[in-house]
N, CA, C and O atoms as CSV, one atom per row, in Angstrom:
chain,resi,resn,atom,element,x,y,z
A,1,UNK,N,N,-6.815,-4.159,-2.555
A,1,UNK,CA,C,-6.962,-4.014,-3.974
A,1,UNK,C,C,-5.960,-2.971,-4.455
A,1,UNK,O,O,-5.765,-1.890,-3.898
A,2,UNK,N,N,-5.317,-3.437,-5.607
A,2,UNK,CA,C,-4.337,-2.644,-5.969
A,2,UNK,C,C,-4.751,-1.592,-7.070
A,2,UNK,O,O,-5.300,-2.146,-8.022
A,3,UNK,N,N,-4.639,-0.276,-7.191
A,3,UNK,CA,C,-5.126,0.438,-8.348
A,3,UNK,C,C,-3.712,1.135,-9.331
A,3,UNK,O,O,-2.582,0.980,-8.868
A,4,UNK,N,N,-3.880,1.836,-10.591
A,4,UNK,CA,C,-3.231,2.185,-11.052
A,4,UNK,C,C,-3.117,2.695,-11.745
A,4,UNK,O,O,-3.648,2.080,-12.671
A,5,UNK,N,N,-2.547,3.995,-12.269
A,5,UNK,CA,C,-3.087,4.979,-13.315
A,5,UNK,C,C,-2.114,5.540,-14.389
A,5,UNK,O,O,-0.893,5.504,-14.235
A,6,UNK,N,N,-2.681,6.025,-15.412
A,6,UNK,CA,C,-1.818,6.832,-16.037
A,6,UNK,C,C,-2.138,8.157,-16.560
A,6,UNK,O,O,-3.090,8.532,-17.244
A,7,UNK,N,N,-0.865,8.948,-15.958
A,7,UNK,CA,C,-0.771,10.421,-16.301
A,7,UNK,C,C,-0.400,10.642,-17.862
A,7,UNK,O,O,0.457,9.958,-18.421
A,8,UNK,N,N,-1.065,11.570,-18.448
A,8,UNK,CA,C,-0.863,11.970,-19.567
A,8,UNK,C,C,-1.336,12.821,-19.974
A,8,UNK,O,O,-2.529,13.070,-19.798
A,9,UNK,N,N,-0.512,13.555,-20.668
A,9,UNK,CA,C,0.926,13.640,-20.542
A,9,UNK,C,C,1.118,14.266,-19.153
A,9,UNK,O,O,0.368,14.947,-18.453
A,10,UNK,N,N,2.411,13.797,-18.979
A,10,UNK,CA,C,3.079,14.402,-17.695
A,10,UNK,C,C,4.789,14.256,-18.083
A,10,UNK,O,O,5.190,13.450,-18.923
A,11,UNK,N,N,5.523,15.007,-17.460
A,11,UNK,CA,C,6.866,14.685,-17.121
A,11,UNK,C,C,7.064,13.770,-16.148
A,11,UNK,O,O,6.518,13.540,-15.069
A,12,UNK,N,N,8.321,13.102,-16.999
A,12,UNK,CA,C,9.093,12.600,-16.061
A,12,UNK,C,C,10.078,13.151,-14.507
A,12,UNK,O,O,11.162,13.017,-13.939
A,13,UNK,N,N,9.036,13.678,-14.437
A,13,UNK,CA,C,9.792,14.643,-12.991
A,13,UNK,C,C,9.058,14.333,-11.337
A,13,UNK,O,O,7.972,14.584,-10.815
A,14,UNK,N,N,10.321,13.662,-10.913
A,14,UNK,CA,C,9.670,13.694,-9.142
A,14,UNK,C,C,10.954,14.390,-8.065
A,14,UNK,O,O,12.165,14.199,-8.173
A,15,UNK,N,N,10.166,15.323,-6.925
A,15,UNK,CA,C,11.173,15.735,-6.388
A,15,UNK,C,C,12.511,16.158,-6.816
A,15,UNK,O,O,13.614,15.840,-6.370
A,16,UNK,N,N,12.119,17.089,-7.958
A,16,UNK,CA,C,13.330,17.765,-8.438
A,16,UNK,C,C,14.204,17.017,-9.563
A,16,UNK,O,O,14.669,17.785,-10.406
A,17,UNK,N,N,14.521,15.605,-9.730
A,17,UNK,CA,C,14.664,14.725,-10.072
A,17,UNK,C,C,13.707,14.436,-11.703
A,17,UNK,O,O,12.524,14.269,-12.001
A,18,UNK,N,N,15.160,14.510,-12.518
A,18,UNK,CA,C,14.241,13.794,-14.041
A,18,UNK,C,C,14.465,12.751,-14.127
A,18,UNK,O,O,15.636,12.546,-13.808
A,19,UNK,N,N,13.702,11.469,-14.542
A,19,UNK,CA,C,13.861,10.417,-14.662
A,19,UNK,C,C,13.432,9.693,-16.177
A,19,UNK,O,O,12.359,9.876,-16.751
A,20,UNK,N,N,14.584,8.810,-16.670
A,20,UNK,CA,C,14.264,7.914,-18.533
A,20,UNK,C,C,13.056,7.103,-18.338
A,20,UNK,O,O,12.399,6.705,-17.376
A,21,UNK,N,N,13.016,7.015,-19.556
A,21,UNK,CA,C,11.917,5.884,-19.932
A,21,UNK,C,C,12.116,4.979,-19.029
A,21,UNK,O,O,13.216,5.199,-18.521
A,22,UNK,N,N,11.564,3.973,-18.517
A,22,UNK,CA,C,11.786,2.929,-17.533
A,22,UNK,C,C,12.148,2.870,-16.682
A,22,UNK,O,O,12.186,1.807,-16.064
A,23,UNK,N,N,12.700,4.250,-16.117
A,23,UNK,CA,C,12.957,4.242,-15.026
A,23,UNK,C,C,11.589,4.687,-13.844
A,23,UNK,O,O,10.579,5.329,-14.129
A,24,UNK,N,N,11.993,4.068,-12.391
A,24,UNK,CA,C,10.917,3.849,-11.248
A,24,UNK,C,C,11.441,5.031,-10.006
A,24,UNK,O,O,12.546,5.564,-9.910
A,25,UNK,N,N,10.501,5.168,-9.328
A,25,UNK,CA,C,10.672,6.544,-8.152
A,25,UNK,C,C,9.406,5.792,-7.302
A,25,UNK,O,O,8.418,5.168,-7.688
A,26,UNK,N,N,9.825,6.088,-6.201
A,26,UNK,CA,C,8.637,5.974,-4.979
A,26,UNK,C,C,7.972,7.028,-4.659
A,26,UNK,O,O,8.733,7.536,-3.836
A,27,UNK,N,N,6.930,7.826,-4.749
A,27,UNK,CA,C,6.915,9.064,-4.629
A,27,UNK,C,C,6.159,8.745,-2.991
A,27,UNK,O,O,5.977,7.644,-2.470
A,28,UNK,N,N,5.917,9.721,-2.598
A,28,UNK,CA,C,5.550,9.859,-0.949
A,28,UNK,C,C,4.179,9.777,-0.584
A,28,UNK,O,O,3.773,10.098,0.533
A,29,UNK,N,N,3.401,9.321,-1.575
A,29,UNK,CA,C,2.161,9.279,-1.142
A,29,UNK,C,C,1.961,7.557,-1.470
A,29,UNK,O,O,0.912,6.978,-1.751
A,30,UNK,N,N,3.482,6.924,-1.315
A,30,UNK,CA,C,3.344,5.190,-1.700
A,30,UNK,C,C,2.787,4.955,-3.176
A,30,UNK,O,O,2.237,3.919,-3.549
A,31,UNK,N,N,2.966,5.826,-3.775
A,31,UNK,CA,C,2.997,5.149,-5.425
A,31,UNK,C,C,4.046,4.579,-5.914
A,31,UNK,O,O,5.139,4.917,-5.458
A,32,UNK,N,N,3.986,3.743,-6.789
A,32,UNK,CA,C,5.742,3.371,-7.328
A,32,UNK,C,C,5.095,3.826,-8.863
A,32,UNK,O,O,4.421,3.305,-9.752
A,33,UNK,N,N,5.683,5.008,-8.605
A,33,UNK,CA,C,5.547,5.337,-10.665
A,33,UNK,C,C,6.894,4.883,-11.739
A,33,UNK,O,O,7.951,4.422,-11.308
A,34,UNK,N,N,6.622,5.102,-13.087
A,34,UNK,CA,C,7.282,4.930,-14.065
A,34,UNK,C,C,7.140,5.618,-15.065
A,34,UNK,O,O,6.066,6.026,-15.507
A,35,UNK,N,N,8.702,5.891,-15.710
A,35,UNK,CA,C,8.105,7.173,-16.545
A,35,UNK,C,C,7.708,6.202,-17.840
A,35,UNK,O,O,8.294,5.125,-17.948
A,36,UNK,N,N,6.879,6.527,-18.651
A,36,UNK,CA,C,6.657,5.860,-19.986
A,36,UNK,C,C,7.029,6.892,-20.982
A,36,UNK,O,O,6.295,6.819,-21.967
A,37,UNK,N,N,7.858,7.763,-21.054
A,37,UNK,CA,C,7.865,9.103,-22.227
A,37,UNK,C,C,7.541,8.245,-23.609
A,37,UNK,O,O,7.848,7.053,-23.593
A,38,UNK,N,N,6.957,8.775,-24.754
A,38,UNK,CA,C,6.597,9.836,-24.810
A,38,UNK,C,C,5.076,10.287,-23.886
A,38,UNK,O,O,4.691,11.410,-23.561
A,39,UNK,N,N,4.255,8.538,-23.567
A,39,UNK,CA,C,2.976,8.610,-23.322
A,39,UNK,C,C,2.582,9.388,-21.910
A,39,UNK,O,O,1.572,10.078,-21.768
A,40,UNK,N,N,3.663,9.117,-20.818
A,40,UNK,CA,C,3.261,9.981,-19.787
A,40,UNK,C,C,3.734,9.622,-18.401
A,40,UNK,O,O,4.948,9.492,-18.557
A,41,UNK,N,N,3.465,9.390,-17.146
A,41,UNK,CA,C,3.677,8.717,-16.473
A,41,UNK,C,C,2.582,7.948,-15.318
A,41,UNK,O,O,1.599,8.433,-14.759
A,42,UNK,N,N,3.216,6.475,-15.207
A,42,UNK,CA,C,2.115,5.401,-15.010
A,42,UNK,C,C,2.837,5.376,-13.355
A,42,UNK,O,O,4.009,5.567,-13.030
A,43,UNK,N,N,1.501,5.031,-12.412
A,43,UNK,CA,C,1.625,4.958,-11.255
A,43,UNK,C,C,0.803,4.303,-10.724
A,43,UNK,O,O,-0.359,4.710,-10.718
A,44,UNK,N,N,1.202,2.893,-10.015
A,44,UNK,CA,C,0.708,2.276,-8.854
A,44,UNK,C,C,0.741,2.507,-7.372
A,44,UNK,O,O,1.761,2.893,-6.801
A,45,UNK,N,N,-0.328,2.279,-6.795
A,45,UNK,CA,C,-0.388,2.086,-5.444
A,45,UNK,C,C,-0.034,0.488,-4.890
A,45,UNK,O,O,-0.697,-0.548,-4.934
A,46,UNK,N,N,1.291,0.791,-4.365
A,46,UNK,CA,C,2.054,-0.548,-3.445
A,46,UNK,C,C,1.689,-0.894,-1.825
A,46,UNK,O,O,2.234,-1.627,-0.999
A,47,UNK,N,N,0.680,-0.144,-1.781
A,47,UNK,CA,C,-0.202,-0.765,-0.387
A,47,UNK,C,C,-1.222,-2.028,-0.295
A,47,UNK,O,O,-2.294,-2.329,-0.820
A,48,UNK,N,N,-0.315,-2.617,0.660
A,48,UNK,CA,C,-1.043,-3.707,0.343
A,48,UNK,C,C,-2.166,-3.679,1.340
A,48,UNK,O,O,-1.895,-3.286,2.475
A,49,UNK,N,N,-3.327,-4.027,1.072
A,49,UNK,CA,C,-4.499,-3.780,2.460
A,49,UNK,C,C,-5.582,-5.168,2.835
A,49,UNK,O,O,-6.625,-5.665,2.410
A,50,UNK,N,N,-4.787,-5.343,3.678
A,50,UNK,CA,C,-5.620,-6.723,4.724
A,50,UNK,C,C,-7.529,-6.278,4.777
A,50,UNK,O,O,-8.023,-5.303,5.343
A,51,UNK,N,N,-8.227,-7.320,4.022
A,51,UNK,CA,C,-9.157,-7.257,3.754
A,51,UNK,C,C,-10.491,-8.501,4.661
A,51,UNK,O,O,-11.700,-8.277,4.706
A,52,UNK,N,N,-9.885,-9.563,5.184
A,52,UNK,CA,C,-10.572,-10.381,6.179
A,52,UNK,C,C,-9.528,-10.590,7.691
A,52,UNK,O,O,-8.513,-11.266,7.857
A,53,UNK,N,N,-10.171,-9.835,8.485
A,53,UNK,CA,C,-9.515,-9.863,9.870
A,53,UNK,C,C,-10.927,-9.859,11.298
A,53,UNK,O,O,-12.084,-9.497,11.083
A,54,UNK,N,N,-10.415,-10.336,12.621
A,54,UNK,CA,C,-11.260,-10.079,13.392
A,54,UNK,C,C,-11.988,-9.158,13.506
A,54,UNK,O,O,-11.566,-8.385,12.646
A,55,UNK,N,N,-12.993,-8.586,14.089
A,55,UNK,CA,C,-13.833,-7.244,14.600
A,55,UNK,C,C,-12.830,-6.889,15.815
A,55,UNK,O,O,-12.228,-5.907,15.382
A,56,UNK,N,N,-12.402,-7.127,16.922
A,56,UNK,CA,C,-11.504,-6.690,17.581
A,56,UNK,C,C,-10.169,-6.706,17.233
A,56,UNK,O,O,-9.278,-6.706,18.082
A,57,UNK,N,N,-9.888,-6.724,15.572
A,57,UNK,CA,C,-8.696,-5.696,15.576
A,57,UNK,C,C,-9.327,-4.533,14.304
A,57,UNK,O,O,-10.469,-4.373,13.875
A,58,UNK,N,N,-8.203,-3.948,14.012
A,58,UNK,CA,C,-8.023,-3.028,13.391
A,58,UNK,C,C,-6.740,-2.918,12.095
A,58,UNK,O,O,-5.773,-3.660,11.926
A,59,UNK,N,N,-7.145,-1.779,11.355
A,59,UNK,CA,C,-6.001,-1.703,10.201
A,59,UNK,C,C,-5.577,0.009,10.606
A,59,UNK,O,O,-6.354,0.953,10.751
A,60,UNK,N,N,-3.671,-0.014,10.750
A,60,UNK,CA,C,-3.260,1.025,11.052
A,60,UNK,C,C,-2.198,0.933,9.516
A,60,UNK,O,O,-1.797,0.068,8.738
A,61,UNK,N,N,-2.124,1.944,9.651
A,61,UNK,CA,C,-1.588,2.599,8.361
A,61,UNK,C,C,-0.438,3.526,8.557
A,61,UNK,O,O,-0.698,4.648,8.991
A,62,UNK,N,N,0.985,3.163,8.258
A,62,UNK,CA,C,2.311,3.813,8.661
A,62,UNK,C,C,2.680,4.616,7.065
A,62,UNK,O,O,3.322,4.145,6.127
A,63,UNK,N,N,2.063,5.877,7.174
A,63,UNK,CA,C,2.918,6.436,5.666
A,63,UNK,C,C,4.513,6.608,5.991
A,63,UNK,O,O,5.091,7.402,5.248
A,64,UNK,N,N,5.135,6.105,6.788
A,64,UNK,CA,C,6.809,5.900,6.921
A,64,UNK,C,C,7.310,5.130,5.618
A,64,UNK,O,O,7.978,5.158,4.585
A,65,UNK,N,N,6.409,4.370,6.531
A,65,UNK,CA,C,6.627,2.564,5.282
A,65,UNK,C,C,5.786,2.371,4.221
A,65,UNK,O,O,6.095,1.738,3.212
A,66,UNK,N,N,4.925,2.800,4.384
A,66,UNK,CA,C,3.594,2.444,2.936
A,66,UNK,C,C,3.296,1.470,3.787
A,66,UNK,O,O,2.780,0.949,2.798
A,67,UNK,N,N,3.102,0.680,4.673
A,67,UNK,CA,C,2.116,-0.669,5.487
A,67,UNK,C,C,1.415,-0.195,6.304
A,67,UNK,O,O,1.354,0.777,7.057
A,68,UNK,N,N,0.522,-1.648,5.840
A,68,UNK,CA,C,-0.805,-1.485,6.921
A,68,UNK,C,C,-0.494,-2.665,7.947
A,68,UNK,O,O,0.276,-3.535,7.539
A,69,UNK,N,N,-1.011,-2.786,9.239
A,69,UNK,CA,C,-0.850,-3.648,9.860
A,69,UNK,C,C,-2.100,-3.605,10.336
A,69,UNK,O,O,-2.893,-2.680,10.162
A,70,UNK,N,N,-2.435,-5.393,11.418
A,70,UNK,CA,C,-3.493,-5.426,11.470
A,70,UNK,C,C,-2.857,-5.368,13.266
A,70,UNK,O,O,-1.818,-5.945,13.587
A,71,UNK,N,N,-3.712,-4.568,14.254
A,71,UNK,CA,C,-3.632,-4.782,15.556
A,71,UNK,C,C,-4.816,-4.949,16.147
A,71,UNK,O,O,-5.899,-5.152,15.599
A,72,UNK,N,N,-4.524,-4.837,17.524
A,72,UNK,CA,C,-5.725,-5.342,18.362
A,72,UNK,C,C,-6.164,-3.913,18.886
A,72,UNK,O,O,-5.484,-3.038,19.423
A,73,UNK,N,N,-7.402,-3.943,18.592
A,73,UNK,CA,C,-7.786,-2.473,19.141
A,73,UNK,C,C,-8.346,-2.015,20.509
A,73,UNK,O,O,-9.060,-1.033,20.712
A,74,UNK,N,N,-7.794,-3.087,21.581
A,74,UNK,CA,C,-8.004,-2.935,22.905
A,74,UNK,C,C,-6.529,-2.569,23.057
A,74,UNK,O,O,-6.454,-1.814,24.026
A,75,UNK,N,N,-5.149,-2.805,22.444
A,75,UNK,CA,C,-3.709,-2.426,22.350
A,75,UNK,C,C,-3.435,-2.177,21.170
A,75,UNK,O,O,-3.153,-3.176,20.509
A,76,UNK,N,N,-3.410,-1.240,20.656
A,76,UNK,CA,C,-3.168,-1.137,19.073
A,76,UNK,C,C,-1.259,-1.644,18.946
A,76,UNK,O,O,-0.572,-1.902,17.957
A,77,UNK,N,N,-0.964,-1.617,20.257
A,77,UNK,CA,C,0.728,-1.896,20.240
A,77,UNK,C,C,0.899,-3.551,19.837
A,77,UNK,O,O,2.067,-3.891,19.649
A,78,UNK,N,N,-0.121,-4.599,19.688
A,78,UNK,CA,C,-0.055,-5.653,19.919
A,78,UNK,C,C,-0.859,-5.998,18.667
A,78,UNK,O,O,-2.011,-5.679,18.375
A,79,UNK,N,N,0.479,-7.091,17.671
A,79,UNK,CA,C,-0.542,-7.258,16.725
A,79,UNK,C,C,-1.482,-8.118,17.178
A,79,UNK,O,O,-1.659,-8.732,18.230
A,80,UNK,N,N,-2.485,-7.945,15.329
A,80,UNK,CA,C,-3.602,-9.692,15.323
A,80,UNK,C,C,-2.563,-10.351,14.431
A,80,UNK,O,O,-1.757,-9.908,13.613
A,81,UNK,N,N,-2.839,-11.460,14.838
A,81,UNK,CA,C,-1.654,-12.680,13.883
A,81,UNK,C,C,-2.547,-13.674,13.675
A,81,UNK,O,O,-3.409,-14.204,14.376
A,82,UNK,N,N,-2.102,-13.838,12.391
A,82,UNK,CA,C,-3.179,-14.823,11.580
A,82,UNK,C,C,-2.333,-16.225,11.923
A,82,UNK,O,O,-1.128,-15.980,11.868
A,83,UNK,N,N,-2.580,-17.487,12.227
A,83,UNK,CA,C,-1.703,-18.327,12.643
A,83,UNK,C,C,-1.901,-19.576,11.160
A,83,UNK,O,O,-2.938,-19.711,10.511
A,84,UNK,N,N,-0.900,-20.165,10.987
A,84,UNK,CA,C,-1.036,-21.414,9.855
A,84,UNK,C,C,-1.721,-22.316,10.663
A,84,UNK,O,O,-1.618,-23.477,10.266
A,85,UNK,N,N,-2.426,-22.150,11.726
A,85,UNK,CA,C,-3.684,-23.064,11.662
A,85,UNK,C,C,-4.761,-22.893,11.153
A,85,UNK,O,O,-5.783,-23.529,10.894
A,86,UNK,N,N,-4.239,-21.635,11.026
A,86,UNK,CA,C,-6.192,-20.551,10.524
A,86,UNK,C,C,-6.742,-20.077,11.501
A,86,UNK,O,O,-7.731,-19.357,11.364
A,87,UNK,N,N,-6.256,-20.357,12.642
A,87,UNK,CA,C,-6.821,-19.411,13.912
A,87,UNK,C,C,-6.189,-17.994,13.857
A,87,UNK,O,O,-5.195,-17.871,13.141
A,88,UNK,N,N,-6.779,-16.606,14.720
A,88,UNK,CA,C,-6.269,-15.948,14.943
A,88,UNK,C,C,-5.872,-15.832,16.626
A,88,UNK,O,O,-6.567,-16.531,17.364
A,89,UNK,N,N,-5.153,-15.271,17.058
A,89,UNK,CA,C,-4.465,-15.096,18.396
A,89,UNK,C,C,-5.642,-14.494,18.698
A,89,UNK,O,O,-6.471,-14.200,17.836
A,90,UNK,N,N,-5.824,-14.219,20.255
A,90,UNK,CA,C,-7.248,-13.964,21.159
A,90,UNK,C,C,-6.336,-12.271,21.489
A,90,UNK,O,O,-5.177,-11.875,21.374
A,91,UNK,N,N,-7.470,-11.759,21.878
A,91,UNK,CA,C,-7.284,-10.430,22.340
A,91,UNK,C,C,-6.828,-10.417,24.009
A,91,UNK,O,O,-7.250,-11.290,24.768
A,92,UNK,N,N,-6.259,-9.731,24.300
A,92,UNK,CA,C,-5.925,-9.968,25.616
A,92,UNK,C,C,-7.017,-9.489,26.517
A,92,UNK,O,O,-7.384,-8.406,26.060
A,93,UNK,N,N,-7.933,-9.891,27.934
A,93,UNK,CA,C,-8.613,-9.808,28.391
A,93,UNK,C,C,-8.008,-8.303,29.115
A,93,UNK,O,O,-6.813,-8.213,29.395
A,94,UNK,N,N,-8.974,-7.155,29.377
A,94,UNK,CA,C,-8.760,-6.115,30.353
A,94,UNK,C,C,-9.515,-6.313,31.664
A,94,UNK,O,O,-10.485,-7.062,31.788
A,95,UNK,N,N,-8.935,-5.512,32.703
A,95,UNK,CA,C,-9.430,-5.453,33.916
A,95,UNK,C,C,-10.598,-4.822,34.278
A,95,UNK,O,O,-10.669,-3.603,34.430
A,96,UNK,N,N,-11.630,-5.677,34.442
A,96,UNK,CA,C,-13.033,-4.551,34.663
A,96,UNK,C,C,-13.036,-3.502,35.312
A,96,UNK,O,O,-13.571,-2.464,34.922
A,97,UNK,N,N,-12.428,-3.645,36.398
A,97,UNK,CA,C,-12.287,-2.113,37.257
A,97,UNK,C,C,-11.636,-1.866,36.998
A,97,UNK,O,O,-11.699,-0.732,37.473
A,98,UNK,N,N,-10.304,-1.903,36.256
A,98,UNK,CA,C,-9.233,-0.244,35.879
A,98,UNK,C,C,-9.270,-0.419,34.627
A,98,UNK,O,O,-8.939,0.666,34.151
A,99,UNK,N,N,-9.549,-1.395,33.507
A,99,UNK,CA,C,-9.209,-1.441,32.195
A,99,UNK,C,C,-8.048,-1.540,31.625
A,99,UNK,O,O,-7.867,-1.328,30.426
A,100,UNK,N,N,-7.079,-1.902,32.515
A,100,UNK,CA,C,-5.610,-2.283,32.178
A,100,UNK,C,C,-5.618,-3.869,32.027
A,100,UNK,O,O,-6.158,-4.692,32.765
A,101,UNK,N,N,-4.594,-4.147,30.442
A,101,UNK,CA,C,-3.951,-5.893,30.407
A,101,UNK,C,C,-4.279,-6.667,31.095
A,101,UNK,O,O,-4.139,-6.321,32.268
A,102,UNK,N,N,-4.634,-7.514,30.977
A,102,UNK,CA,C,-4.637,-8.612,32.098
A,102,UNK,C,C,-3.014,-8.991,31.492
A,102,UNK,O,O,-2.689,-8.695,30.343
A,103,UNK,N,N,-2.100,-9.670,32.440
A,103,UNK,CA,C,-0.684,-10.154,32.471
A,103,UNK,C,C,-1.286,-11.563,31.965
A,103,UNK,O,O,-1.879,-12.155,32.866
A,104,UNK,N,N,-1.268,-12.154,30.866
A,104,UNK,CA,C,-1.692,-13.763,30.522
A,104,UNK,C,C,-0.968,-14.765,30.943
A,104,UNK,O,O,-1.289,-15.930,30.712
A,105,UNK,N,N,0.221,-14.390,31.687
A,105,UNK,CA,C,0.927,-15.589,32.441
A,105,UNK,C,C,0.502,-15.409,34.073
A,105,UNK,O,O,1.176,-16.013,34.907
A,106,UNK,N,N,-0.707,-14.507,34.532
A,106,UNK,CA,C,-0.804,-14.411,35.971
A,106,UNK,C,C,-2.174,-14.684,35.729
A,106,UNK,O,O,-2.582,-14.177,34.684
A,107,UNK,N,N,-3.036,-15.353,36.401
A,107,UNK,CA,C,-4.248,-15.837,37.013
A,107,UNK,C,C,-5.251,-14.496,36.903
A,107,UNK,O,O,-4.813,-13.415,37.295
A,108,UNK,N,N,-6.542,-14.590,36.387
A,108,UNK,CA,C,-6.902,-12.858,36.549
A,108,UNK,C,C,-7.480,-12.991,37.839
A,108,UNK,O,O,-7.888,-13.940,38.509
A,109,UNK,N,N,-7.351,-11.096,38.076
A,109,UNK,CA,C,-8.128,-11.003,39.306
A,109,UNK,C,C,-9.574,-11.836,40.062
A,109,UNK,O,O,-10.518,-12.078,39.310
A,110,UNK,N,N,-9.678,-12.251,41.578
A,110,UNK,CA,C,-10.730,-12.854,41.584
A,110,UNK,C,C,-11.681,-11.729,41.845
A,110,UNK,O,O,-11.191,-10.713,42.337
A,111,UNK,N,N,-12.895,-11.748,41.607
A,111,UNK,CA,C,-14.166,-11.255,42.211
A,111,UNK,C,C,-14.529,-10.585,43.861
A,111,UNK,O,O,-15.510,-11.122,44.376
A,112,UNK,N,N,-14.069,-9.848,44.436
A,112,UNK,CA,C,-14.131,-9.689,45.378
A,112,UNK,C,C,-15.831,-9.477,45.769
A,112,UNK,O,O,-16.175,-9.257,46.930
């Protein structure tokens, strides 16, 4: 859900930086503001946030980029991918006794 507000009054000022009427700035907390002088300045949040996903993944959040991604929270390194079938990709199985990957192109361990 996207929200959005307006300052008023405020300057047109980000990071040192004055900015005209209509003009846009990214500020660092992922807003994309705009100045509106005389009324003030208007600011959205450009995060977009994945709202129906598996229970075994998760939503990670990069303030680098402003994105969220959705991963698997047995590997947070590995996304969830929503597929144009409408399936999602399976989580990768771990090893009962050490809790490491199973390799999905090798056979899992048998049962000793």
């Amino acid at each position: 859900m996207r929200w959005c507000l307006l300052l008023s009054p405020a300057p047109c000022r980000y990071a040192g930086r004055s900015f005209g009427l209509g003009e846009s700035w990214l500020a660092s907390d992922c807003q994309l503001c705009t100045c509106l002088h005389p009324l003030g300045v208007g600011c959205c949040d450009i995060t977009q946030h994945p709202i129906d996903f598996p229970s075994w993944c998760e939503a990670r959040y990069d303030p680098q980029t402003c994105q969220i991604s959705v991963v698997q929270k047995a590997n947070p390194e590995l996304p969830c991918v929503h597929r144009s079938s409408g399936t999602w990709n399976r989580p990768l199985p771990l090893h009962h006794d050490t809790g490491e990957l199973w390799d999905t192109e090798q056979a899992p361990p048998s049962a000793g």
